[in-house]
C-alpha positions in Angstrom: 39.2 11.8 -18.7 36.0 13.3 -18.5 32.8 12.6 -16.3 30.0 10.9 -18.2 26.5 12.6 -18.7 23.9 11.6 -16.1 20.5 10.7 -17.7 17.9 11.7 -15.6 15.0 8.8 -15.6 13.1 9.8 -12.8 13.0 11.8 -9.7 14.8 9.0 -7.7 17.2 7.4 -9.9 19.3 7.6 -13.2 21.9 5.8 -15.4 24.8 6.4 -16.1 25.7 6.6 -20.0 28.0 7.9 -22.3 25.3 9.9 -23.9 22.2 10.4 -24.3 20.0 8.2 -26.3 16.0 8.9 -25.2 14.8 11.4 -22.6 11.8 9.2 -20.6 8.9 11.5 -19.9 6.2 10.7 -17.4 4.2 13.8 -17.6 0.9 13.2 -16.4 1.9 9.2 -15.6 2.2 7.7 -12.8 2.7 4.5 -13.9 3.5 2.4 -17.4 6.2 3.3 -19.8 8.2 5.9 -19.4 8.7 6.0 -23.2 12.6 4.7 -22.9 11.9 1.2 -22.2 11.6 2.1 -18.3 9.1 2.5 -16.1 7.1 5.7 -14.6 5.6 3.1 -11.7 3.3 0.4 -11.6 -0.2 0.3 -12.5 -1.7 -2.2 -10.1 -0.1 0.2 -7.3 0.0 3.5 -6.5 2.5 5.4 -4.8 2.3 7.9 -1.9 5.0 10.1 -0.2 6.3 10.8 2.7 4.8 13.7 4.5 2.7 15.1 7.0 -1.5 14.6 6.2 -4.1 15.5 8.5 -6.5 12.2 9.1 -9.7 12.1 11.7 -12.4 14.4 11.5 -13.4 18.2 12.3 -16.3 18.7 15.1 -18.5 19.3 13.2 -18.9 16.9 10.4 -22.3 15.2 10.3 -22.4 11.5 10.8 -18.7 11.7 12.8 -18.3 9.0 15.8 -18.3 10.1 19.3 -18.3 7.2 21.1 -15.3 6.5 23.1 -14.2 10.5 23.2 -11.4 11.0 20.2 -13.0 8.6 17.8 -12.0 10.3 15.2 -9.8 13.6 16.8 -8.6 15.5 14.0 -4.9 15.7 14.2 -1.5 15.3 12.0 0.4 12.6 11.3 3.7 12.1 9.4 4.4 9.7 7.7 8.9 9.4 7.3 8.8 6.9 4.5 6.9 6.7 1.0 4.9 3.8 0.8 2.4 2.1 -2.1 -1.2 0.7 -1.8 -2.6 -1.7 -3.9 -5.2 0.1 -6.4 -7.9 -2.1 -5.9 -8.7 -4.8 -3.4 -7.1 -8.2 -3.4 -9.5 -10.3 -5.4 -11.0 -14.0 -5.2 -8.7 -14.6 -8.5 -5.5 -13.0 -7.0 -6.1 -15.3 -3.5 -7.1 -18.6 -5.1 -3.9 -18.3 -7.5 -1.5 -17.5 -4.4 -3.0 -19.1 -1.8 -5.0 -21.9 -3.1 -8.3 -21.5 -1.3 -11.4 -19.9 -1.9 -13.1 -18.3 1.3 -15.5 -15.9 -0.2 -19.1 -16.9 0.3 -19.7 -14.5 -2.7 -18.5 -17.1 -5.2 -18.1 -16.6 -9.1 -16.8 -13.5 -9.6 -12.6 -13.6 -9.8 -12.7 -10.1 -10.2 -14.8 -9.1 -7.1 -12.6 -8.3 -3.5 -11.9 -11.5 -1.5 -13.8 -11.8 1.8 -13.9 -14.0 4.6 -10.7 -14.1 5.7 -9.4 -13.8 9.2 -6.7 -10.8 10.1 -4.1 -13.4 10.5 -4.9 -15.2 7.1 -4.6 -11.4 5.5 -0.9 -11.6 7.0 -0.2 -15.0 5.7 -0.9 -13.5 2.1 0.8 -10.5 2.5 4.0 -13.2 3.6 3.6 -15.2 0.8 3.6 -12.3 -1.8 6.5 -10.9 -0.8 7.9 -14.7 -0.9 7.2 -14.3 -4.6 8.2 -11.4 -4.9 11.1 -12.3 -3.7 11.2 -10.0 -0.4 11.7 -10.8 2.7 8.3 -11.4 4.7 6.9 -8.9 6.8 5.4 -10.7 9.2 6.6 -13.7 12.2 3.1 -15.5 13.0 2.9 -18.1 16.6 0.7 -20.0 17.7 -1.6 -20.7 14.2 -3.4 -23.8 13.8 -1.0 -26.1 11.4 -4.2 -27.9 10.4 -6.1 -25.5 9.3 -4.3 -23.3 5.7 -4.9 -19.7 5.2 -8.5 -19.1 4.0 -10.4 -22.0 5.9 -10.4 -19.9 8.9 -7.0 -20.3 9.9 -6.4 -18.1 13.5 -2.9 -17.5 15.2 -1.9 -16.0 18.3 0.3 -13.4 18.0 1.8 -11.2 14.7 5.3 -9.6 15.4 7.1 -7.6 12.7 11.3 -7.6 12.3 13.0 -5.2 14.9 9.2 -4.2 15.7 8.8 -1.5 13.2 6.1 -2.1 10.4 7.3 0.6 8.5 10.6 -0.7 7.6 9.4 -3.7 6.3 10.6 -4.7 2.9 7.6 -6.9 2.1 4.2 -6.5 1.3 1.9 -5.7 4.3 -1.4 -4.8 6.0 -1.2 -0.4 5.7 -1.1 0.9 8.9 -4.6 3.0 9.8 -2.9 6.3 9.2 -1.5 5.2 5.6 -4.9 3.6 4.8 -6.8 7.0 5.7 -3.9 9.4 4.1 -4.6 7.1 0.9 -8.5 7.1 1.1 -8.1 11.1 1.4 -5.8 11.4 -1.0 -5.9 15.4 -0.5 -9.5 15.7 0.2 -10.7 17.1 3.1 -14.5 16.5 2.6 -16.2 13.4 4.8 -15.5 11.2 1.8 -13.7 11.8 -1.6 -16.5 12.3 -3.6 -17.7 14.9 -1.3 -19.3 15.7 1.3 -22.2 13.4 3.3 -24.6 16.0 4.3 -27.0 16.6 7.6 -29.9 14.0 7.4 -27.8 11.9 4.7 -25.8 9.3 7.2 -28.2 6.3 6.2 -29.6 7.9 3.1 -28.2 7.5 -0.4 -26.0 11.0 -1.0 -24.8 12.4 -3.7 -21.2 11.7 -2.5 -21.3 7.9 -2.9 -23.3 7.5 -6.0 -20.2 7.5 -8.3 -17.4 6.1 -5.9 -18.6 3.2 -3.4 -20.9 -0.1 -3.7 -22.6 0.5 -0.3 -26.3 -0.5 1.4 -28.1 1.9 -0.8 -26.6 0.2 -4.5 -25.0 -3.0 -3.9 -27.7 -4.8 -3.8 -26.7 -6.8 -1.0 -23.6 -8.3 -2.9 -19.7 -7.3 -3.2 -18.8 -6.1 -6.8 -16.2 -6.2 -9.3 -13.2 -4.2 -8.2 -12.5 -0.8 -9.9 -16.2 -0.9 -11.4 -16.7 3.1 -9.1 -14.9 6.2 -9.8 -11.3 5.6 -8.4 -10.1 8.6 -6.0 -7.5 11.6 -6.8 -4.7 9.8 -6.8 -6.5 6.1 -8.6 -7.5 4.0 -5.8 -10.6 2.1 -6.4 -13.2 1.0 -3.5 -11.8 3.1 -0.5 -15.7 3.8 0.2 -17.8 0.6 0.2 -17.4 -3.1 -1.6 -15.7 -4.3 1.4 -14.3 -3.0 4.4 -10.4 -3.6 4.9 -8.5 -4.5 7.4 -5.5 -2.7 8.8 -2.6 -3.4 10.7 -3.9 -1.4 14.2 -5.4 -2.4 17.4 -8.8 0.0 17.2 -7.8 2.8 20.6 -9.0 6.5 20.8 -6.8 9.3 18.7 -4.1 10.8 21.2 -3.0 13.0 19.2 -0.4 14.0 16.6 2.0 11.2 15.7 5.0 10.2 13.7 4.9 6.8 12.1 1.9 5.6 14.1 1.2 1.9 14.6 -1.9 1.8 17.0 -1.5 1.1 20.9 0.9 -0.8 22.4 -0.3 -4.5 21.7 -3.3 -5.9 23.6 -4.8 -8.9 23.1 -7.8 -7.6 24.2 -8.1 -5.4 21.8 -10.0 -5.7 18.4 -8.3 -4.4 14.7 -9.5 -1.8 12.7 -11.1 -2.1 9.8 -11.8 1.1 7.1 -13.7 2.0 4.3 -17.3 0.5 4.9 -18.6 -2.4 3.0 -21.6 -2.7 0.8 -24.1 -3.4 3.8 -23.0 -0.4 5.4 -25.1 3.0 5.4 -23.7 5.9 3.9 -22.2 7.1 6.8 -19.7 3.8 7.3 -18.1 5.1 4.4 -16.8 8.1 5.0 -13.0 8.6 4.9 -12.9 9.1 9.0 -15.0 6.1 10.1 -13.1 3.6 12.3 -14.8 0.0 12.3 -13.2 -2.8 14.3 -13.4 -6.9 14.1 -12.3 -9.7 16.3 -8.7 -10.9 14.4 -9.8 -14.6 14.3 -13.5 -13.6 12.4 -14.2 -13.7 8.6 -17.0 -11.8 7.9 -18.2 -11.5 4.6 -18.2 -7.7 4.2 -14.2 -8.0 5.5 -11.3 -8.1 3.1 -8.0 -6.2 2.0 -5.6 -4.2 0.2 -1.5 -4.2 0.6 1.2 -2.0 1.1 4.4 -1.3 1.0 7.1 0.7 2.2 9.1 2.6 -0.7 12.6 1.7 -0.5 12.7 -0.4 2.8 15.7 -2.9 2.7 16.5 -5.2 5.6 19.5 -3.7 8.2 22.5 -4.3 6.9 21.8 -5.3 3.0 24.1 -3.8 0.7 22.7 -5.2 -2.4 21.6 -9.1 -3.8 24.5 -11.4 -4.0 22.4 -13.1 -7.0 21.9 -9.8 -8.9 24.3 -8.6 -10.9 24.5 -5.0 -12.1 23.9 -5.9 -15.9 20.6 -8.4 -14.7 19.4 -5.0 -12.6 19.9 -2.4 -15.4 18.8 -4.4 -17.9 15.1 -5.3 -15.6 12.6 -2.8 -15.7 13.4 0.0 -12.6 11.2 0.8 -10.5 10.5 4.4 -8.6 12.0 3.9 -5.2 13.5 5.9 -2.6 17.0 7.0 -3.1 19.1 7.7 -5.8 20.3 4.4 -6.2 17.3 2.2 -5.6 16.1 -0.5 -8.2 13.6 -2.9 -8.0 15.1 -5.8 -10.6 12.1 -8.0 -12.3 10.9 -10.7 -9.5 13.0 -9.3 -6.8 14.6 -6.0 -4.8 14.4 -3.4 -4.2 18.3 -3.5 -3.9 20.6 -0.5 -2.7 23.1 -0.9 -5.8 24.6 1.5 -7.8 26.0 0.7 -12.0 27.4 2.6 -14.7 28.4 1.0 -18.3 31.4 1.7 -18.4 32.8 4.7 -21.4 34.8 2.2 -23.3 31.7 -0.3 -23.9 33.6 -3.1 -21.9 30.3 -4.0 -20.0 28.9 -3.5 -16.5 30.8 -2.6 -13.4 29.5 -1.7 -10.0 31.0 1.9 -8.9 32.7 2.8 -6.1 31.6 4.7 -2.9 33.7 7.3 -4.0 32.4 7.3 -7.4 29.0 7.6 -6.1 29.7 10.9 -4.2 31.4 12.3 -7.1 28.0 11.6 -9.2 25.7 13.1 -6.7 27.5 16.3 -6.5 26.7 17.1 -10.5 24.6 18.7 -12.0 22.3 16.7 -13.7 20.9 17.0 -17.3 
């Protein structure tokens, strides 16, 4: 008996089929159809991979914070897993359908960023996504107030994360202050990614923001509708002005190059960050670099956020969804994750499983370990 042809469908996964029917083709895409009924990632995401980027800021660019020492040090990090960030902001829509509150004192506009919410509310919606998702949630919150619901002002006293690593979390999330800045860079090494802010330009109105960011100079004092600027290289929307985001981290000065970095070890003390500037900020709280901070339980107006995900995470010890079978995966739309054998059914996943129709067209079977080291071992067409 002979092996069956492996259809390539993307750079992380394939089907196996008898032959070949369609040959999916995401030049140029990175997300939307992939021309064979699958999928070359999705559009209200973008993905990023593992790597190592260089976040902070050299000596000597104007406008750069000082003060503590290490601000902003220059220095590498790497990142060990791909992740995704949301291309745009959460909006007031997106809340108010998932949630059921609107905080925003800018009312009226669905399609404008959400604001107004506490750090630990941003957590509760990044939970409750993933519940509808159908992931497991990132986050454990203690001590919230049960009277008060996510997006009234709702504060907590602690956020812990599932064997106490954020990056191998299989739900949606707050990014973690390196993946926020790697993704506002997005290759660029100039103060922001429209360019560079210039000597004498850190409260004026530069050349580098007027296509990309909402900020003191153009907003006119008021968020705007998501995605309305010049998205970045790699189509994120807003990563310069609108509002500023918050992030996972507790604010502390740069050490130094780091692997998978989370922020300090946990202080209550200590405020979160928050990146990207908002539209009351001058030019130069906008730049790529620039770390702000908040107090956790505030909602200030010029605060919201994007989420994130980890590429491929699955929770120890998960060998696949009980509920799923391989015809219900193959058949959903796949999405790009990690691993040769990662799916991400319709509504749920990403699930480690691994299908092949079988040569004589009597359905769906799962294959065997065996089987699967065999298939990675050929060459693929």
């Amino acid at each position: 008996t002979g092996v069956p042809a492996i259809t390539l469908v993307d750079s992380f996964q394939f089907c196996v089929k008898e032959e070949i029917e369609c040959t999916p083709d995401c030049t140029d895409e990175t997300c939307g159809d992939d021309g064979c009924g699958g999928s070359c990632g999705s559009c209200d995401e973008v993905e990023i991979p593992a790597g190592t980027y260089t976040v902070g800021s050299p000596d000597q660019e104007p406008c750069r914070q000082t003060d503590p020492p290490n601000k902003e040090l220059q220095h590498a990090v790497t990142l060990t897993h791909a992740y995704t960030l949301k291309h745009t902001e959460v909006t007031q829509a997106q809340w108010e359908a998932l949630m059921g509150t609107q905080p925003s004192s800018h009312e009226d506009c669905d399609s404008c960023p959400v604001e107004q919410v506490t750090w630990w509310e941003a957590l509760a919606y990044c939970n409750k996504l993933s519940e509808a998702h159908g992931l497991e949630p990132c986050y454990t919150l203690e001590g919230c107030d049960q009277d008060t619901p996510p997006g009234e002002g709702m504060v907590c006293t602690n956020a812990t994360v599932g064997d106490d690593d954020v990056y191998s979390c299989q739900g949606y999330r707050l990014p973690t202050e390196a993946e926020w800045e790697v993704g506002a860079r997005a290759g660029t090494e100039t103060s922001t990614y429209g360019g560079q802010i210039g000597d004498g330009e850190c409260n004026g109105t530069p050349d580098a923001l007027s296509a990309i960011a909402w900020y003191l100079s153009t907003s006119e004092a008021t968020t705007h509708v998501v995605a309305d600027r010049d998205p970045n290289p790699w189509g994120l929307h807003d990563m310069s002005g609108n509002v500023w985001e918050w992030v996972w981290d507790q604010l502390a000065p740069y050490e130094g190059d780091a692997t998978d970095p989370t922020g300090p070890t946990y202080d209550p003390n200590l405020e979160r960050v928050s990146r990207g500037g908002g539209y009351n900020s001058q030019a130069q709280g906008c730049r790529s670099a620039r770390r702000g901070d908040s107090d956790p339980d505030g909602a200030g107006q010029t605060l919201g956020f994007r989420v994130a995900r980890t590429v491929g995470a699955s929770p120890k010890g998960t060998q696949g969804n009980p509920g799923l079978s391989c015809k219900d995966i193959l058949e959903a739309d796949p999405g790009s994750q990690d691993g040769l054998y990662w799916v991400t059914p319709e509504g749920a996943g990403p699930f480690q499983v691994s299908c092949e129709m079988t040569i004589d067209g009597g359905g769906w079977t799962q294959l065997t370990s065996e089987y699967l080291a065999q298939l990675t071992s050929l060459e693929r067409e």
